[in-house]
N, C-alpha and C positions, 0 to 999 in steps of 0.2 A: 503771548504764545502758550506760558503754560496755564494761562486759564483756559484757553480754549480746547488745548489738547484733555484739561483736566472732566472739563465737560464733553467732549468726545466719549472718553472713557466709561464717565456714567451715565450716559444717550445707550452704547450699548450693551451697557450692563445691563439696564433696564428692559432692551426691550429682549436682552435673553432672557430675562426672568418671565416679563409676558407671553414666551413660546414653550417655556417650560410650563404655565400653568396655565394657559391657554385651551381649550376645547379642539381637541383635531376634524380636520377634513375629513369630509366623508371616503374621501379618495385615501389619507393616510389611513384613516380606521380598516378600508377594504385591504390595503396592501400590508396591514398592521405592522406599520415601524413608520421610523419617525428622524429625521437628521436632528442626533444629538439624544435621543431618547434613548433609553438602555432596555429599561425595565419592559415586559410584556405587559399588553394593553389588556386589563381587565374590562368584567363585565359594566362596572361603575363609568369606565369611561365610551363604554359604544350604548348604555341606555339615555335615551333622550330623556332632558329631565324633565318634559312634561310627564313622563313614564314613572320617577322615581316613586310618587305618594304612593303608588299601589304596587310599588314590589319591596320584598323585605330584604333588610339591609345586609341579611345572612349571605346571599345570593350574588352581592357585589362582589364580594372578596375574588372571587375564583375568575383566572384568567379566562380572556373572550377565544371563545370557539374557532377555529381556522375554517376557511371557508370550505376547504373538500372534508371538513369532520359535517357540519354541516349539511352539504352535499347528501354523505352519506347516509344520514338519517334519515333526510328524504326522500330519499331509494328507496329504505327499508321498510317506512311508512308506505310505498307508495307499493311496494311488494304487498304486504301487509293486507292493503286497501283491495288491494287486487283478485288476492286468494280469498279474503274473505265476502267479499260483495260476491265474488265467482259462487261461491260454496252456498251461501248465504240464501243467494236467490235460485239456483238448482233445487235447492229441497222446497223453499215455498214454492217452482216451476211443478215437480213433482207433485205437490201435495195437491193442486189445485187441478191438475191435468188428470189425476189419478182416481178416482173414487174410491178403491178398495184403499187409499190410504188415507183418506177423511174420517178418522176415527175420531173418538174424544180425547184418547191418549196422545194422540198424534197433533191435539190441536197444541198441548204444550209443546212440543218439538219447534210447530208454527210460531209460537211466543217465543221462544228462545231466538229464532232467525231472527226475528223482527228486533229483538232487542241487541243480538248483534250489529244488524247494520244499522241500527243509531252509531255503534261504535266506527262502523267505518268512514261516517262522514268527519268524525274528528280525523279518523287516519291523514283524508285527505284533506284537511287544512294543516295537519303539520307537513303531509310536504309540500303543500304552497307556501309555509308561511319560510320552511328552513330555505327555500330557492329567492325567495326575497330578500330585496338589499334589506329592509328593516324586519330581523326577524325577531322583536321582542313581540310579541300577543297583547292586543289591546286588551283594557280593560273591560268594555263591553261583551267582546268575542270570548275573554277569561271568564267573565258569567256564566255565558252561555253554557260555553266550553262544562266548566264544573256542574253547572247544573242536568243538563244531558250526561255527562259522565256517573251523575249520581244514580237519575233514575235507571238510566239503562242498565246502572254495575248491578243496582238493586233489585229488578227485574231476572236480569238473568240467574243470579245468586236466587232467589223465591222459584222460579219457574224449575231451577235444578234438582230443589228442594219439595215440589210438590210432584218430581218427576219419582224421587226417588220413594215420598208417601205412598203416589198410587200403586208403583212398583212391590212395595212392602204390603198391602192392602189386596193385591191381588196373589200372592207367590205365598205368603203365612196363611192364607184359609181360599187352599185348593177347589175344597169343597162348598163356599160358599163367600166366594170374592167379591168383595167391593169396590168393584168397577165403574169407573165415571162415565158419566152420561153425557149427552151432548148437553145440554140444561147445566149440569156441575160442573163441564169444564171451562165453558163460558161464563160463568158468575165467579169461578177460580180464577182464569185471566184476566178479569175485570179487577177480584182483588187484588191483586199482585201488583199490578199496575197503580191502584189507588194506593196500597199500602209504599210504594216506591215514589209516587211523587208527594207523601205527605210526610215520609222520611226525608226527603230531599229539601224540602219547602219549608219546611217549620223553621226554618237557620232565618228566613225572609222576615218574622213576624218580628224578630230582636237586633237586625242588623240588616245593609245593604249590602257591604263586602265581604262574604265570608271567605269565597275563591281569593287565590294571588296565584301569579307564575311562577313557577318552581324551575329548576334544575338553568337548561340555558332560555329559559321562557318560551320554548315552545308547548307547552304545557301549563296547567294549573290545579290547582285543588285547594281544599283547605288550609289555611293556614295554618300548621301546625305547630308553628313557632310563636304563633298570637300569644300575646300575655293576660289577654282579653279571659277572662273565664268561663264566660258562656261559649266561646268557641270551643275550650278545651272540653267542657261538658259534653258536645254537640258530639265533639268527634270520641269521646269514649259510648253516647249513646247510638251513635252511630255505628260502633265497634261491635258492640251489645249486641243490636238488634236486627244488624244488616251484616254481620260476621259469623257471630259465637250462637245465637240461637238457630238460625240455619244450618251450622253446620253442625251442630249438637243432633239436629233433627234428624242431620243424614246419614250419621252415626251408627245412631239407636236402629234406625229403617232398616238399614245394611247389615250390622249384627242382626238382628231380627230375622233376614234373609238368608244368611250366608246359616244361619240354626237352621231355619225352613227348609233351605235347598240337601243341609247333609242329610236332615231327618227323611227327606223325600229319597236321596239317595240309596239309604240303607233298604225304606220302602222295598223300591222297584227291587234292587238285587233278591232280598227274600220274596218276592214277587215271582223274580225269573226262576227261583230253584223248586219255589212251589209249581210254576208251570212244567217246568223241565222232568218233574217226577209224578202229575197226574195227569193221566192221558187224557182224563174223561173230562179237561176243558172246553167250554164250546165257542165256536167260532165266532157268534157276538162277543163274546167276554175277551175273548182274544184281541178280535179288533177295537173295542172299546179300550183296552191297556195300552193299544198301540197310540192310537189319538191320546187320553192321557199323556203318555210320554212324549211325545211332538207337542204338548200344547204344554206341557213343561218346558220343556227345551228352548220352544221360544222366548218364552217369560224367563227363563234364566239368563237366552241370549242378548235381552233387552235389558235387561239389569246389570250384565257385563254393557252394555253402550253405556248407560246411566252412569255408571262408575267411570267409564273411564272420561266423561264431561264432567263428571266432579271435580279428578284428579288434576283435569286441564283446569278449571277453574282454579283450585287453590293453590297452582303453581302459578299461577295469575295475579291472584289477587294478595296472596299472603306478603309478598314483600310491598306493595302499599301499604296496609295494615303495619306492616314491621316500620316504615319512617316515622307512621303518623306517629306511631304508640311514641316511638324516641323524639321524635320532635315535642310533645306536650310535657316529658317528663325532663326536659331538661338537657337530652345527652346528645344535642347538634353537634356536636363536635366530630361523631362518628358518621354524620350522613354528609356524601359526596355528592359533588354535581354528577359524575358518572352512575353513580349509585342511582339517582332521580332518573336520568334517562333508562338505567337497564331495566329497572320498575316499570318506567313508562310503557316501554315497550311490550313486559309482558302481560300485562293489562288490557294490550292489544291483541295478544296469542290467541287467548280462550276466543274470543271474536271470529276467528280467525279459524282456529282447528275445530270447533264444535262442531260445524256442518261435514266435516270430510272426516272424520268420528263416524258420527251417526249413518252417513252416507256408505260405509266401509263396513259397519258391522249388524245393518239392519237389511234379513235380506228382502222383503217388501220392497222399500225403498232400491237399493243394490236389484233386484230383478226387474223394475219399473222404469230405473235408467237405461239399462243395458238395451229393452223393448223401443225407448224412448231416440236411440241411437244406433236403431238395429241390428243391432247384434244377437239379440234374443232371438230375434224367427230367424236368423243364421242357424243359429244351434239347436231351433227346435225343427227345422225343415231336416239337418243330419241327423237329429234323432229318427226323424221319421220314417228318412230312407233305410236308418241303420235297421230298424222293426219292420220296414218292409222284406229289407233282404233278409231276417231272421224267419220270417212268415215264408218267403218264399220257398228258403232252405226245407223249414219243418214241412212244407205242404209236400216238395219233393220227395224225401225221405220219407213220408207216410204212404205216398203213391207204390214207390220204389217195394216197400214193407209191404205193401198188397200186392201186388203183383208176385 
């Protein structure tokens, strides 16, 4: 008897031991708990292990996501996806509908779209992948995923950058602007695009994995925690020449201009006081100042758009830059799973605000929608009536005056 009871005893010691170190059900994992389990179920325990080689072990530690956090994200992505596909594809609707807005300058605008919604097809795999029961990111789709992410980041960052050269090149010599042609701006989108996928591509020729999933692996990018050194190289030459020279460039442009614009300012003023005190100005010279000053004004109005897709950029992209840098140098300690998602997302923003930017403060474009949605020959039929009735009034009143 007391053997048997003694073997009873350790039959189910035993097999509590095999449900404490057991692998949970798909079902426990979705409900996350577990009879007799205390502790909250980390990321270690809902990644399948055929998944673990290619995610880094930083990543494990932090507990698994609840499924309405989850949820959420996919909303946000799918908001995200929404505004920006919307925005994205209006301004290339426009540009292509429109002939007065097929300029060369405008073709970069076009490159920008386009390089946005590369970004929103990522949008919308993250919230397919956060509404799936398995929502870790294969390592295939993490390829992709990084590499698309690259070129596009890089693209858009070059195309902001060659927005704000032409901008500087036309606004600092007034009088003898270097404005692109259709010829340059075509052989400029071309390089941009080449210099973006051989930034991106060159990681190919020393390694297959350089991507891994970050944050709750709806996402990927560089490994920045690699101990690997050519990674860590990649991602400081990376830093270099797809960060820091670009935006050195748009720096310099923009000081350059904002000197341009005051010297212009002062111009006109002692302009106006010269006209205001010689009668004997003549009325081409008049209207020639007036155009001048309208054909300033938009160039200045366009360089406030430029800027302010800048400023969306680098509140984008600069807190990527800010993990990668702390990831290679040692200091994970301070990067959060939270932290990776709220980066993620705003990585997504410039995507996203760029077109309703531009759309908002260029009024070419802003006059070509409103026509596009009739509301333009709305307000130019009231104009017309309103000059009718003004002509009608003055014709009376002249009658009136003779009589």
């Amino acid at each position: 008897m007391g053997t048997s009871q003694s073997r009873s005893v350790n039959e189910m010691a035993s097999v509590a031991n095999e449900v404490e170190s057991s692998s949970f059900s798909s079902d426990d994992i979705r409900l996350g708990q577990l009879s007799g389990h205390c502790r909250p179920l980390l990321m270690r325990d809902v990644v399948p292990e055929s998944a673990l080689y290619y995610i880094n072990d930083y990543w494990l530690q932090f507990e698994k996501p609840t499924q309405c956090a989850l949820y959420l994200i996919g909303v946000l992505f799918l908001i995200l996806f929404v505004l920006g596909f919307l925005g994205n594809f209006t301004v290339l609707w426009l540009y292509f509908r429109n002939e007065v807005l097929r300029t060369p300058s405008n073709l970069l605008v076009v490159n920008l779209c386009l390089a946005d919604l590369g970004m929103q097809g990522k949008n919308f795999y993250i919230f397919k992948l956060a509404f799936s029961e398995n929502f870790v990111i294969s390592q295939k789709m993490c390829q992709a995923y990084g590499i698309s992410g690259g070129i596009t980041g890089a693209g858009a960052i070059l195309t902001v950058t060659a927005m704000a050269v032409d901008r500087y090149n036309v606004i600092t010599r007034p009088l003898h602007p270097r404005r692109l042609t259709k010829t340059t701006s075509v052989l400029l989108v071309l390089a941009i695009w080449l210099y973006s996928g051989l930034l991106t591509g060159v990681q190919f020729l020393f390694t297959d994995t350089v991507f891994k999933p970050e944050g709750y692996f709806l996402s990927c990018a560089v490994d920045y925690f690699s101990t690997d050194n050519f990674v860590r190289y990649y991602i400081v030459a990376y830093f270099v020449l797809g960060y820091c020279i670009p935006l050195s460039t748009i720096i310099f442009c923009y000081y350059g201009i904002i000197k341009a614009v005051r010297h212009s300012e002062k111009g006109l003023r002692a302009f106006a006081e010269k006209s205001q005190s010689t009668t004997s100005l003549s009325s081409n010279d008049s209207k020639k100042a007036k155009e001048d000053k309208a054909k300033r004004r938009e160039d200045v109005q366009i360089t406030k758009t430029a800027a302010g897709l800048i400023s969306v950029w680098l509140m984008a992209w600069t807190p990527h830059a800010v993990i990668a840098l702390m990831g290679i140098s040692g200091h994970r300690e301070y990067i959060s799973i939270t932290a990776v998602v709220v980066e993620t997302v705003f990585c997504k923003i410039a995507s996203c605000f760029d077109p309703f930017i531009y759309g908002l403060s260029h009024p070419r474009f802003r006059e070509c929608l409103l026509e596009a949605l009739g509301m333009n020959k709305a307000k130019k039929q009231a104009s017309d009536e309103d000059t009718y009735t003004v002509q009608t009034v003055d014709s009376s009143n002249t009658q009136n005056n003779q009589n």
